[in-house]
C-alpha positions in Angstrom: 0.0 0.0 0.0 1.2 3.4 -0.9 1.5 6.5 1.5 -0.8 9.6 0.6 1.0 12.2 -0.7 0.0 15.9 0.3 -1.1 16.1 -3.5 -4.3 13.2 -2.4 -5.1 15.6 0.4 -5.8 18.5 -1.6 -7.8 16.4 -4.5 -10.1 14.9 -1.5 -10.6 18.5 0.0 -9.8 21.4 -2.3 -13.1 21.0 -4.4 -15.3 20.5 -1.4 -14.2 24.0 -0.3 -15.3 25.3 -3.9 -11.5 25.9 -5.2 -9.4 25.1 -7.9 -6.3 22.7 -7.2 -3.2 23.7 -8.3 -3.8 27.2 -9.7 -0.2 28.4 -11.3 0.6 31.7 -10.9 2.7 33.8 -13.6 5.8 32.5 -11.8 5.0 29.5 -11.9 4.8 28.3 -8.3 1.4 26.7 -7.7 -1.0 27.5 -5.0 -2.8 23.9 -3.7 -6.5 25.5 -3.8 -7.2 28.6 -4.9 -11.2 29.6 -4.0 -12.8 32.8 -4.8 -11.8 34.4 -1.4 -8.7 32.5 -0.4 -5.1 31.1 -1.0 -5.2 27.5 0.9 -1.3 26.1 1.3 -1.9 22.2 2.5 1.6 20.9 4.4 2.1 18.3 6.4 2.2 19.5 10.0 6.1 19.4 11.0 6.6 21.4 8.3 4.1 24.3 9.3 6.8 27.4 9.2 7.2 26.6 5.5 3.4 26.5 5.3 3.1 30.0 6.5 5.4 31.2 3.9 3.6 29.9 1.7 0.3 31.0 2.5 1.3 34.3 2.5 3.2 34.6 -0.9 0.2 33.2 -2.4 -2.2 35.0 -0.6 -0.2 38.1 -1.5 0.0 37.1 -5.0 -3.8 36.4 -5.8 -5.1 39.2 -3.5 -6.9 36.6 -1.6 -6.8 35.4 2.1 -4.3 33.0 3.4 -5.1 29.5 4.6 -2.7 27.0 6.1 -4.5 23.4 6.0 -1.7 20.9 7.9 -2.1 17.4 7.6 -1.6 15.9 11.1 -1.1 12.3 12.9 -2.2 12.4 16.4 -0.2 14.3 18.8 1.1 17.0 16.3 -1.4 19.3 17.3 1.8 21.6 18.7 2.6 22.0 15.4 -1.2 23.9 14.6 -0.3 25.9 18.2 2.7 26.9 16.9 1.2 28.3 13.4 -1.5 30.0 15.2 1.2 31.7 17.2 3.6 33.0 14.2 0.9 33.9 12.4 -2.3 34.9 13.9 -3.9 36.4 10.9 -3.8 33.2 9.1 -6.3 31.0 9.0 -5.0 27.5 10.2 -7.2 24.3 10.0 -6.1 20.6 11.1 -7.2 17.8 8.6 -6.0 14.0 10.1 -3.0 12.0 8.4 
């Protein structure tokens, strides 16, 4: 059996939140699910920090509101606490591995 890769996450979820997966931008980086009103980064959840980035170059970049989505195995939620706390204006949801 395979592992999910973060790319499965975003194909079960993105269009349930109305978005478009893997929208390119003019330089070519790709935002995971681009909605009317937001910029959704999906990252697994030790690698949150990155996922902030993220979320706010695209967010920046398609003048729509950032959203960090971090794919979690029980007892990573300090990973989401910790994202909350760099970046409070960001929207941070927990989706289970």
């Amino acid at each position: 059996m395979t592992r999910p890769m973060e790319a499965d996450y975003v194909g079960a979820y993105c269009p349930h939140m109305g978005g478009q997966t893997e929208y390119v931008l003019e330089d070519r980086t790709r935002v995971d699910c681009l909605t009317d009103t937001h910029a959704i980064e999906f990252d697994w959840c030790h690698k949150w920090a990155e996922a902030v980035g993220q979320a706010l170059y695209y967010a920046r970049s398609t003048g729509r509101m950032p959203v960090i989505v971090l794919i979690c195995k029980p007892g990573e939620e300090r990973f989401a606490r910790r994202a909350r706390v760099a970046a409070p204006d960001i929207e941070v949801m927990v989706i289970p591995k």
